[in-house]
C-alpha positions as CSV (number, residue, x, y, z in Angstrom):
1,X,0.0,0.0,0.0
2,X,2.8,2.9,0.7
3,X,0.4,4.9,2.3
4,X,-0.3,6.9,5.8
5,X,-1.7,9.5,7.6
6,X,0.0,12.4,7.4
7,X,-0.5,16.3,8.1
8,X,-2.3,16.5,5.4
9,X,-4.4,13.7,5.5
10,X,-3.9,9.9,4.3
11,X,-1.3,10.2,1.6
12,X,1.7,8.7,0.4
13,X,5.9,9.8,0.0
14,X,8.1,8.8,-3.3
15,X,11.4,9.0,-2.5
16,X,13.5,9.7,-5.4
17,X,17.4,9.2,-6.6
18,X,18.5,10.9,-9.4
19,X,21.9,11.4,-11.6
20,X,23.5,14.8,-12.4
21,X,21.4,14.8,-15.3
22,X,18.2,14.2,-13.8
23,X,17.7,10.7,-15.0
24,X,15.7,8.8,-11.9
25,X,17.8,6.1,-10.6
26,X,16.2,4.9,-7.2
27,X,12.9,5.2,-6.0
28,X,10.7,3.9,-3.3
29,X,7.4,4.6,-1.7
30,X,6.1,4.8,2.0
31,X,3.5,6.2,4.0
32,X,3.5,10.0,3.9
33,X,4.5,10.4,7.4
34,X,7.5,9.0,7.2
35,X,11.3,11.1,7.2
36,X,13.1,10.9,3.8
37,X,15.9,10.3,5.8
38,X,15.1,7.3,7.4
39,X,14.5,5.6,4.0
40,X,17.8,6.5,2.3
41,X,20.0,3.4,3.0
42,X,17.2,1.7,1.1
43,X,17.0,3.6,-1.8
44,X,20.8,3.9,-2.1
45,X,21.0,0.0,-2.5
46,X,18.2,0.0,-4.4
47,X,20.1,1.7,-7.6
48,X,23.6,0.2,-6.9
49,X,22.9,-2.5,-9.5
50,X,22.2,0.2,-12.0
51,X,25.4,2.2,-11.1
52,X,27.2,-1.0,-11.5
53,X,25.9,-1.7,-14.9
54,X,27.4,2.0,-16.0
55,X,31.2,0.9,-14.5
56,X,31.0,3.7,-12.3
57,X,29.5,5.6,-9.2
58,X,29.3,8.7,-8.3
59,X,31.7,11.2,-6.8
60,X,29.2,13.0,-4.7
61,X,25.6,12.4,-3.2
62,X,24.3,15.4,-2.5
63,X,20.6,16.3,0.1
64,X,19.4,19.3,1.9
65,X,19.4,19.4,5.7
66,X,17.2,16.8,6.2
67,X,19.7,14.3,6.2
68,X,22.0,15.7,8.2
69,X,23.1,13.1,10.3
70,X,26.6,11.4,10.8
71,X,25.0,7.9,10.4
72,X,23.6,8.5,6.7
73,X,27.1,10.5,6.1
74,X,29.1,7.7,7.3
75,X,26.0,5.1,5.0
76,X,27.0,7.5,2.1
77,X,31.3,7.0,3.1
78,X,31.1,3.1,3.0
79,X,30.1,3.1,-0.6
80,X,33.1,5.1,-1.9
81,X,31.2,8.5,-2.3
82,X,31.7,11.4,-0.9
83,X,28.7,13.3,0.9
84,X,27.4,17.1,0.3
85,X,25.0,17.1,3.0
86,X,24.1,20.9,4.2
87,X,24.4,21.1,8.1
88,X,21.5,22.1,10.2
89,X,21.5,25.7,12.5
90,X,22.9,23.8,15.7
91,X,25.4,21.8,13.8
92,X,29.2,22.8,13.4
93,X,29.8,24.1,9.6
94,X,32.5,21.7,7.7
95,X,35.1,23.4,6.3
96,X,35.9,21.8,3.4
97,X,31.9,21.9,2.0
98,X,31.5,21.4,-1.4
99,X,29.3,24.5,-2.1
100,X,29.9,24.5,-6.2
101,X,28.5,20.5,-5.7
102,X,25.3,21.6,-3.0
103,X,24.0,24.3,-5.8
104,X,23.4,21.1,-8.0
105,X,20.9,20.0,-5.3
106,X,18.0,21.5,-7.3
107,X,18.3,19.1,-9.9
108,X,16.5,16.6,-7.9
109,X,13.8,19.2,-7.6
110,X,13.3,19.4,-11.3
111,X,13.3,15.7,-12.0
112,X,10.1,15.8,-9.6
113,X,8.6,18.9,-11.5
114,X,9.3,17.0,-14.9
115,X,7.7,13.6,-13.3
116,X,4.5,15.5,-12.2
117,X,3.9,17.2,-15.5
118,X,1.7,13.8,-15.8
119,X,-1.3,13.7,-14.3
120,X,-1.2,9.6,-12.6
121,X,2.0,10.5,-10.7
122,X,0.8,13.9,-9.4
123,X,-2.1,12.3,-7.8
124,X,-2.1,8.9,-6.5
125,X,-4.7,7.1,-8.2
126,X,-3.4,3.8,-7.5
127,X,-4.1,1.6,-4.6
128,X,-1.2,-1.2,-5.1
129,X,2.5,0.8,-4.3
130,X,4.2,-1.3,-7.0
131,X,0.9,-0.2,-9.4
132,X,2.0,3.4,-8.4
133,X,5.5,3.2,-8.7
134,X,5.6,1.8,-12.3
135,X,3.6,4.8,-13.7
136,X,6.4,6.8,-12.0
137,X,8.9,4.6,-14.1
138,X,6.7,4.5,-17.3
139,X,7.0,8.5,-16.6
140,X,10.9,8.6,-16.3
141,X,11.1,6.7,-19.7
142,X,9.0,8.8,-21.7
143,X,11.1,11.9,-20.3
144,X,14.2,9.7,-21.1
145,X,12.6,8.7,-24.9
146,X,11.5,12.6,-25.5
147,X,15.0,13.9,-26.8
148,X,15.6,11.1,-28.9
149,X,15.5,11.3,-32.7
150,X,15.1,8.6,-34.0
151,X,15.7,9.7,-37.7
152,X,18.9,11.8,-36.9
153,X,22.7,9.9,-37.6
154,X,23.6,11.0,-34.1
155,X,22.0,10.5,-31.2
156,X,20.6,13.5,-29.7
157,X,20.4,14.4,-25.5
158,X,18.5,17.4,-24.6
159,X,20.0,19.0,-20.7
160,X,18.6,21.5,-18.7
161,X,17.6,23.4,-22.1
162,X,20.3,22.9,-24.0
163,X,20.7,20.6,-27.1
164,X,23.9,18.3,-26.6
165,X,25.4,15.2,-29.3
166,X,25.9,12.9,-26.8
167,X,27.7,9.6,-28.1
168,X,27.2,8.4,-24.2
169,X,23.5,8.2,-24.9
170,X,23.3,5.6,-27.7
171,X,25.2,3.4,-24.8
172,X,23.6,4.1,-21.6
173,X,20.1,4.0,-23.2
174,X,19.3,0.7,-23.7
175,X,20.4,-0.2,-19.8
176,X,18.7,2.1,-18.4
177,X,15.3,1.3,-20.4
178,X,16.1,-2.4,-19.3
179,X,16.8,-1.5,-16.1
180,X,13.3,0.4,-15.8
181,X,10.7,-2.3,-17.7
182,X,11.3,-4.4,-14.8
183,X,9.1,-2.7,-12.9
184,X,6.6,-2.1,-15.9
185,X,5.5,-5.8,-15.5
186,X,5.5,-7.2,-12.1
187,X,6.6,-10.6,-11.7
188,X,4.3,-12.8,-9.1
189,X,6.9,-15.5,-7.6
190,X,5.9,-17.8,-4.9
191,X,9.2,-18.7,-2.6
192,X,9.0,-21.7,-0.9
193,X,11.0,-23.1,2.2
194,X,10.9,-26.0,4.7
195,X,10.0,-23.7,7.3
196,X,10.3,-20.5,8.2
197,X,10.6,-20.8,11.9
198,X,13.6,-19.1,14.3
199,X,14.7,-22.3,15.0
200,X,15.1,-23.8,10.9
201,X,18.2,-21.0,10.9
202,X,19.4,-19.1,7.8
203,X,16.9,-20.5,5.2
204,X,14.3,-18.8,7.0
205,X,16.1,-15.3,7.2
206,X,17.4,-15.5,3.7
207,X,14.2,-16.8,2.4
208,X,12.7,-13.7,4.3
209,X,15.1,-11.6,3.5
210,X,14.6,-12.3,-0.4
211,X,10.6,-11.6,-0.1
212,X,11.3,-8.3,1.2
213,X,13.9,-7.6,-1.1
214,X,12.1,-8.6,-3.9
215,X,8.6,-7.2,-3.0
216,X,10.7,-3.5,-2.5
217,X,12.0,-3.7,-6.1
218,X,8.4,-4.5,-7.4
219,X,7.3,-8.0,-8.0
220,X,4.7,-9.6,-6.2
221,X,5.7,-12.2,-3.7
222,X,4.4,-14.7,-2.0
223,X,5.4,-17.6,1.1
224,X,4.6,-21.0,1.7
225,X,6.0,-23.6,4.0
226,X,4.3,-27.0,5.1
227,X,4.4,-26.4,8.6
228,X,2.2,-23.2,7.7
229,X,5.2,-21.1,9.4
230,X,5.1,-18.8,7.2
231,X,1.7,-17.3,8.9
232,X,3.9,-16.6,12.0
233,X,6.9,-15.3,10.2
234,X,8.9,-13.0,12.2
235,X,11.6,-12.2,10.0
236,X,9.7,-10.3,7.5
237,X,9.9,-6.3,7.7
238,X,7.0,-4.7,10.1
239,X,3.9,-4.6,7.8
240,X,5.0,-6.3,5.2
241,X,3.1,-6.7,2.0
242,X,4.6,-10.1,1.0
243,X,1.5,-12.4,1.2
244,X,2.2,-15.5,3.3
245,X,0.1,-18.7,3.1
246,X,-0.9,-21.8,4.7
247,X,-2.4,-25.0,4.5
248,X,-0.9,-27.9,1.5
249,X,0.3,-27.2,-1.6
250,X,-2.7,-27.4,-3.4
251,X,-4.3,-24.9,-0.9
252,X,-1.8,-22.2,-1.1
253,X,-1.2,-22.4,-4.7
254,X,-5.3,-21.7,-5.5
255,X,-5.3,-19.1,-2.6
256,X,-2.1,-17.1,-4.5
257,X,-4.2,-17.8,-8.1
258,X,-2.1,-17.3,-11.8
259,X,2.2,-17.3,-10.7
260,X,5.0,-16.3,-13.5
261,X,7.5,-18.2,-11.5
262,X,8.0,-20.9,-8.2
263,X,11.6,-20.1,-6.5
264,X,11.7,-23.5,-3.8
265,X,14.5,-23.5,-1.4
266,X,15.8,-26.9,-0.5
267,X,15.7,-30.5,-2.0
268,X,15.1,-34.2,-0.9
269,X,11.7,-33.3,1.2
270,X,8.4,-34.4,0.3
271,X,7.0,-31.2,-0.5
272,X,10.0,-30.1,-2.8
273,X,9.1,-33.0,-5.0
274,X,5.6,-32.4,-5.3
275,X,6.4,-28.7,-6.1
276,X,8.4,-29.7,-9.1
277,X,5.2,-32.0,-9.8
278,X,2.8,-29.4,-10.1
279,X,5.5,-27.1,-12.4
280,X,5.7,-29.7,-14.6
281,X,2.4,-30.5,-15.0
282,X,1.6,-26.5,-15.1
283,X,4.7,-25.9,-17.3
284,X,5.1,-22.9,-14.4
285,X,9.1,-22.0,-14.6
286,X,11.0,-23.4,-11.1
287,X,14.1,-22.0,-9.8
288,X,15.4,-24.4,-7.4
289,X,18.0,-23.3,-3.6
290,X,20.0,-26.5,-3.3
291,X,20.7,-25.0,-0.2
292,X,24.4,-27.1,-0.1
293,X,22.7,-30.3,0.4
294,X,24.8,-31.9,-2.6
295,X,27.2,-31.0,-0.5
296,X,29.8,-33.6,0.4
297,X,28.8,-33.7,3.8
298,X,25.3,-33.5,3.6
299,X,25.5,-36.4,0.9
300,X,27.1,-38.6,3.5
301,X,24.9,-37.2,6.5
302,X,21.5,-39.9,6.0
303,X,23.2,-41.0,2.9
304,X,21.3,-44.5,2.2
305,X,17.8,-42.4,2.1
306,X,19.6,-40.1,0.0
307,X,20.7,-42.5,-2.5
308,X,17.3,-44.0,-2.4
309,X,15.6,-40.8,-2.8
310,X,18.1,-39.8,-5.3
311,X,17.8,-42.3,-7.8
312,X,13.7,-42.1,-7.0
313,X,12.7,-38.2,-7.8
314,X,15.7,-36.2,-6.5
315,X,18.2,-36.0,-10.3
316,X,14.9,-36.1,-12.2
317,X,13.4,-33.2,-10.4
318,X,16.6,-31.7,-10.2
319,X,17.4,-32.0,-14.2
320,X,13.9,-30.7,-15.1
321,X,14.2,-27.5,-13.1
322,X,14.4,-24.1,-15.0
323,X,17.4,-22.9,-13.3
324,X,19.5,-23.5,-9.9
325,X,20.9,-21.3,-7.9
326,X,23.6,-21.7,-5.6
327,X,25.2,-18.9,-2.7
328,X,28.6,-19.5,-3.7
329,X,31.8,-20.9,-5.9
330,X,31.9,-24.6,-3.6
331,X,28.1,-24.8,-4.2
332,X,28.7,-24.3,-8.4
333,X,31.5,-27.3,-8.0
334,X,29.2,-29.6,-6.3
335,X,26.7,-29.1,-8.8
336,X,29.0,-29.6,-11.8
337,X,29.9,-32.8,-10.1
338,X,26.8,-34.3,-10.3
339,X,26.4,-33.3,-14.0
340,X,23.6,-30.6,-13.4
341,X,22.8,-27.4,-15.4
342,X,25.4,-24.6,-15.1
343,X,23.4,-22.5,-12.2
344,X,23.1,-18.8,-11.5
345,X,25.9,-18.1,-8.8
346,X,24.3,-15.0,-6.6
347,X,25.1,-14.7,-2.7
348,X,22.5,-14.3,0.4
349,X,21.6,-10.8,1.6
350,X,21.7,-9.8,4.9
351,X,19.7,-7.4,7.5
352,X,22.4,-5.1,8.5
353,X,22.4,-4.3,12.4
354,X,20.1,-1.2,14.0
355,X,24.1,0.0,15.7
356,X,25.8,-0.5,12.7
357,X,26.3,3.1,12.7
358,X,26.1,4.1,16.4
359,X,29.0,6.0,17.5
360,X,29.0,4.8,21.2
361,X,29.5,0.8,19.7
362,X,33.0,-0.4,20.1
363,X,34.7,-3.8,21.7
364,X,36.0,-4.1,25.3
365,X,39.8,-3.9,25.6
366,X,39.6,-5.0,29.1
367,X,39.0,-7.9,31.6
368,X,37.1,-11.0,29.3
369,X,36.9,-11.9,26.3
370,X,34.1,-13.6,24.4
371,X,34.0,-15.8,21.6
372,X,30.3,-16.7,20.6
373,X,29.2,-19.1,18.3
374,X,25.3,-18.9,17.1
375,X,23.6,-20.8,15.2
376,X,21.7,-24.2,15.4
377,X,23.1,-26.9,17.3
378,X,23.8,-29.8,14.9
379,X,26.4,-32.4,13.8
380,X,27.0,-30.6,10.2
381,X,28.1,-27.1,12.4
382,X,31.6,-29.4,13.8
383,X,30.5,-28.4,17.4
384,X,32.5,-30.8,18.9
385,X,35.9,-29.9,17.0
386,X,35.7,-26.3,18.4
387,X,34.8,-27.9,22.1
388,X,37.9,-30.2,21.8
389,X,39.9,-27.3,20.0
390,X,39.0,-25.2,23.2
391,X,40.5,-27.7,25.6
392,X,43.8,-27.5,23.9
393,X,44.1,-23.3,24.5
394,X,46.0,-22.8,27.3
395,X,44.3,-20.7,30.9
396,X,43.5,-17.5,29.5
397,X,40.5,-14.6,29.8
398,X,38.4,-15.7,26.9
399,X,35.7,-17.5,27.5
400,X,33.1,-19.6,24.6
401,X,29.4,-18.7,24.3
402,X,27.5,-21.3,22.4
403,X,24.2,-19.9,21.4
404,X,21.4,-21.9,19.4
405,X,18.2,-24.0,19.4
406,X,18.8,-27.8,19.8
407,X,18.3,-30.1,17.1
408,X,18.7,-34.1,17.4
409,X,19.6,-34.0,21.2
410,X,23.1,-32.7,19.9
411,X,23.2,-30.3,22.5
412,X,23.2,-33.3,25.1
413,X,26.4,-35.0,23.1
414,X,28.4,-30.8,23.6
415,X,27.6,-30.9,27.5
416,X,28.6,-33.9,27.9
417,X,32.0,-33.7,25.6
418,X,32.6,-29.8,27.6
419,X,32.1,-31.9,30.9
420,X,34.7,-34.8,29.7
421,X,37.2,-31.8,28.8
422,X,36.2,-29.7,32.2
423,X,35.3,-26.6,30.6
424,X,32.6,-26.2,32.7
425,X,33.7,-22.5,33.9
426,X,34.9,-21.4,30.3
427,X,32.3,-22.5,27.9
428,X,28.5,-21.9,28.3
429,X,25.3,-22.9,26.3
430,X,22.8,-21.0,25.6
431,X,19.5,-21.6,24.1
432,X,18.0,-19.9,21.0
433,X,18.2,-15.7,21.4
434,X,15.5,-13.3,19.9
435,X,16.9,-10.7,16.8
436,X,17.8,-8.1,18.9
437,X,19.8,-9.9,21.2
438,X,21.5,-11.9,18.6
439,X,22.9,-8.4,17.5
440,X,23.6,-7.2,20.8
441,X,25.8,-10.5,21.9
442,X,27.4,-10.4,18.3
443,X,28.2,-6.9,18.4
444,X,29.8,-7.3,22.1
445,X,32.0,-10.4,20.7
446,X,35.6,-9.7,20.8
447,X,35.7,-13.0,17.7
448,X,32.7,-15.1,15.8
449,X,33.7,-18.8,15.7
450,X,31.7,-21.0,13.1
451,X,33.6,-24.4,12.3
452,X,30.9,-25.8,10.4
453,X,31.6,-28.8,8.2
454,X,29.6,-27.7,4.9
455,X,27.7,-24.2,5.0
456,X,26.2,-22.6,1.0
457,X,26.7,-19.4,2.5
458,X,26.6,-18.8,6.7
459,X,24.3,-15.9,7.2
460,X,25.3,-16.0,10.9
461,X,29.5,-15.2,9.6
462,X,27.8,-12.1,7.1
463,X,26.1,-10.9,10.4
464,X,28.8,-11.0,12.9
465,X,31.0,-8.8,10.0
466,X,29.0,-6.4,9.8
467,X,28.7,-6.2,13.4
468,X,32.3,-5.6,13.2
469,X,33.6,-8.9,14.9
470,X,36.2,-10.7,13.2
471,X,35.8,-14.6,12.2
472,X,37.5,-17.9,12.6
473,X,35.3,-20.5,10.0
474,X,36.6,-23.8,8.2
475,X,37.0,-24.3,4.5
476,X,33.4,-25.6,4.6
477,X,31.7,-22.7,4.5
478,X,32.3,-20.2,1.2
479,X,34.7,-17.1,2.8
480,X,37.7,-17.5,1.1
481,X,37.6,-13.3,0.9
482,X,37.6,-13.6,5.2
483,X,41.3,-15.3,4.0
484,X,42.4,-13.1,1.3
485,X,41.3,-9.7,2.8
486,X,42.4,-10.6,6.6
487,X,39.1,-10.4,8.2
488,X,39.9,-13.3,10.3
489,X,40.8,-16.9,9.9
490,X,39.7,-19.6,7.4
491,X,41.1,-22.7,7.9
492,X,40.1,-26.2,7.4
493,X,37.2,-28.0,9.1
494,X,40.0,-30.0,11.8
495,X,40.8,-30.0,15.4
496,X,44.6,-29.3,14.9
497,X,43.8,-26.0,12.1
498,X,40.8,-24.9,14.3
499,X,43.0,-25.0,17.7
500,X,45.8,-22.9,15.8
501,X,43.3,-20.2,14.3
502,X,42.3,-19.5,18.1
503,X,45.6,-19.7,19.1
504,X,46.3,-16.9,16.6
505,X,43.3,-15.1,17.8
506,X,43.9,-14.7,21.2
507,X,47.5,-13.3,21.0
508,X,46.1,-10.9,18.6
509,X,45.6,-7.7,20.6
510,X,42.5,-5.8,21.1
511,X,43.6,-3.1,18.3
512,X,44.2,-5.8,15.2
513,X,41.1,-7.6,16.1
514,X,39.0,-4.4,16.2
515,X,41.0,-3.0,12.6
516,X,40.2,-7.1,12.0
517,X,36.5,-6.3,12.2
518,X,36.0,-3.1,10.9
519,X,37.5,-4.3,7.8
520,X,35.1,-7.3,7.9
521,X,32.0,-4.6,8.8
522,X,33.2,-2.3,5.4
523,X,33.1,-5.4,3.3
524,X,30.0,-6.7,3.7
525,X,27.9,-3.6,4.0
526,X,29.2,-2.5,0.4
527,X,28.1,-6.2,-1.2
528,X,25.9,-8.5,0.6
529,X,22.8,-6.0,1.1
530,X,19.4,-7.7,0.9
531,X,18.3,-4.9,-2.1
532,X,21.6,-5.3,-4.2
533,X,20.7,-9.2,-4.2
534,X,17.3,-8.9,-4.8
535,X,17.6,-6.7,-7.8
536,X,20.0,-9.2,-8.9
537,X,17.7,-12.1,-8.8
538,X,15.1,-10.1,-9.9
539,X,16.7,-9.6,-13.1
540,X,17.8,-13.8,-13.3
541,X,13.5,-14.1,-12.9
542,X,13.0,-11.9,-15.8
543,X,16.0,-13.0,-18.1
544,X,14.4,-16.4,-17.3
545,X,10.7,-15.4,-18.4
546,X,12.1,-13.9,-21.7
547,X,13.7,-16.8,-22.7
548,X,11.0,-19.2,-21.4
């Protein structure tokens, strides 16, 4: 809807991103009550794939006083851009202000005027936010088309009243038409998990994560899982308009009606077969997760059902998908390996913290130490390497915080293993934490351990970056940059290279663990946000509708 009750009235807010042209880049909508400001961060990542597809951002973002705060300053910093925000009354004056950049500031203004020369953008006549939205694209275009003549030799670009040959034009064109017609047509997808409960871990949050993601750059999405979590969903955004459905299969897919497209995380479950089922029988194109379950590990982990079930449904369903996608490069090899289709290789998103930017957030450089682990307790996370890894440290002030939901009595086999070693005093578990808590004990972590056998991506090693706390993982999971960038340790999934990465850890001082993390924090905020991914599978979805 994009709509609320504002000073004057119930009404709505576009919030706009333009070039020094005046050619819209970004745009959102929201109730008209809320702060341009608070939206920003949003509509920043919301363009970055466009600016990507043009090799180049931009040297300056400029705003009024509006957004003059350090936090969307430093937002602005992380992505290699330099801000020309105009300070408030009761703020200090910077020195080195760009004034000749700030007097361009008006060109955002006119793009608005030129947009509301039609009628439909104006005033709201629309009740759907993405119905709204794509008459404010439609209206970008037709400002975009209007120069062109399409009898002249040379491309011609009309700018602020003046008639310019522009060679640039006849290049940048086309991308940014393409880049625009996605939201002409929405897409309807239906994603589909196992579950989408705390306690199922990433899948959930990414699956989540994606809806959002997706629903922001304007298809329609909807969620299913066969436990009917999805009903309960806590991950989604507050009022979200992703539609969320219960019941079977059969249930949720009349209650949704007509879909372009079925995205299904996860193989081998019931469910996940009958969904490629009914898309065959449909002829409805299926983008299948694998989720890393072809995964060495998870082959071997219940590997007699798996044959079975493999030779049964699993390769067929598998071969007669659309497309697969996979979080990263050890995902792509198993799936090679097992003679599949090449698949589309595009990384999770993740929620960045609420203190990401808080000035006051920092790491203790006295008394304890904390290394946390978080994430589900489960054979496949190699638990029991870090517990006997542990035992091997020598008496020091760090101390082990496992944090997770149980699964398969596991957590029964870790007490009993930190009891065999007598850790009793120096590593504690910790049942399941709510979101704002997980930030809070991953923010206060002085180092993120995750020494997981197999992982597709590890949303839980994204988050604790860009909390800012450096990571020991295992060559299971797919952060080879956490090795080549020196955001922490990545060794392999063993008790001897596990012991040895803490080892290194610990004599690390407070200062190179903190540089450690902030280094960690700067890479994943400038590449793993949820709208950057989304608008790169949102252009996979409509590649594969063209061609299907």
């Amino acid at each position: 809807m994009a709509s609320g009750h504002s000073r004057g009235g119930y009404s709505s807010k576009v919030h706009v991103l333009c070039d020094g042209e005046g050619t819209l880049f970004g745009i959102m909508a929201t109730g008209g009550q809320r702060h341009e400001s608070t939206e920003l961060e949003n509509l920043i990542a919301s363009c970055e794939l466009s600016l990507h597809r043009y090799d180049s951002r931009p040297e300056v973002v400029t705003g009024d006083k509006g957004y003059s705060r350090n936090a969307i300053r430093q937002l602005i910093r992380y992505r290699q851009t330099k801000p020309v925000i105009g300070s408030k009354a009761n703020e200090s004056r910077d020195a080195n202000f760009d004034r000749e950049a700030y007097r361009r500031r008006n060109i955002i203004e006119r793009l608005i005027g030129w947009l509301k020369e039609s009628r439909r953008v104006a005033t709201r006549y629309d009740k759907l936010a993405c119905s709204h939205l794509a008459f404010v694209r439609l209206a970008a275009t037709r400002r975009v088309l209007k120069p062109l003549q399409i009898n002249s030799a040379q491309p011609v670009f009309y700018g602020f009243g003046r008639r310019v040959q522009s060679p640039l034009f006849d290049r940048r064109a086309p991308e940014y038409l393409s880049s625009l017609r996605i939201g002409m047509s929405s897409v309807k997808l239906l994603l589909c998990s196992a579950s989408f409960a705390p306690s199922y871990g990433g899948p959930a949050r990414s699956v989540s994560g994606l809806a959002d993601a997706l629903q922001r750059s304007g298809c329609e999405i909807a969620i299913w899982a066969p436990d009917n979590s999805a009903l309960q969903n806590s991950f989604l955004t507050d009022n979200s308009p992703v539609q969320t459905l219960g019941g079977s299969l059969e249930t949720a897919l009349s209650e949704v009606g007509e879909l372009d497209l079925i995205h299904d995380s996860g193989i081998w479950m019931p469910h996940n077969h009958a969904i490629a089922k009914h898309c065959r029988r449909y002829e409805i194109p299926r983008v299948v997760s694998v989720r890393g379950m072809l995964e060495p590990w998870a082959k071997r982990h219940k590997r007699v059902k798996k044959w079975l079930a493999w030779r049964a449904y699993q390769q067929a369903d598998l071969r007669s998908a659309d497309a697969i996608h996979v979080t990263g490069d050890t995902e792509a090899r198993s799936i090679a390996e097992v003679g599949l289709r090449t698949p589309w290789l595009v990384p999770n998103g993740i929620c960045l913290p609420p203190s990401l930017f808080s000035p006051s957030r920092g790491k203790r450089v006295e008394g304890l130490h904390k290394a946390l682990f978080l994430g589900r307790l489960y054979p496949v996370k190699g638990l029991p390497m870090l517990i006997e890894a542990w035992s091997t440290l020598p008496a020091n002030d760090w101390r082990l915080h496992i944090v997770g939901p149980d699964e398969a009595g596991h957590r029964a086999e870790l007490e009993r293993l930190i009891a065999k070693f007598g850790l009793q005093d120096v590593v504690e578990i910790q049942d399941a934490v709510d979101s704002s808590l997980k930030w809070k004990l991953m923010s206060e972590a002085d180092l993120f351990v995750c020494p997981s056998h197999s992982e597709n991506f590890g949303v839980a090693i994204a988050e604790a970056m860009a909390c800012g706390t450096p990571v020991v993982t295992t060559t299971g999971t797919p952060w080879k940059a956490i090795l080549d960038r020196r955001l922490g340790w990545w060794v392999k999934p063993s008790v001897n290279s596990i012991s040895k990465a803490m080892r290194e850890a610990i004599e690390c001082s407070p200062t190179e663990l903190r540089q450690m993390g902030l280094d960690a924090r700067d890479y994943v905020t400038g590449k793993f946000t949820w709208d950057r991914v989304g608008g790169e599978m949102r252009d996979r979805y409509r590649e594969l509708l063209t061609s299907t």
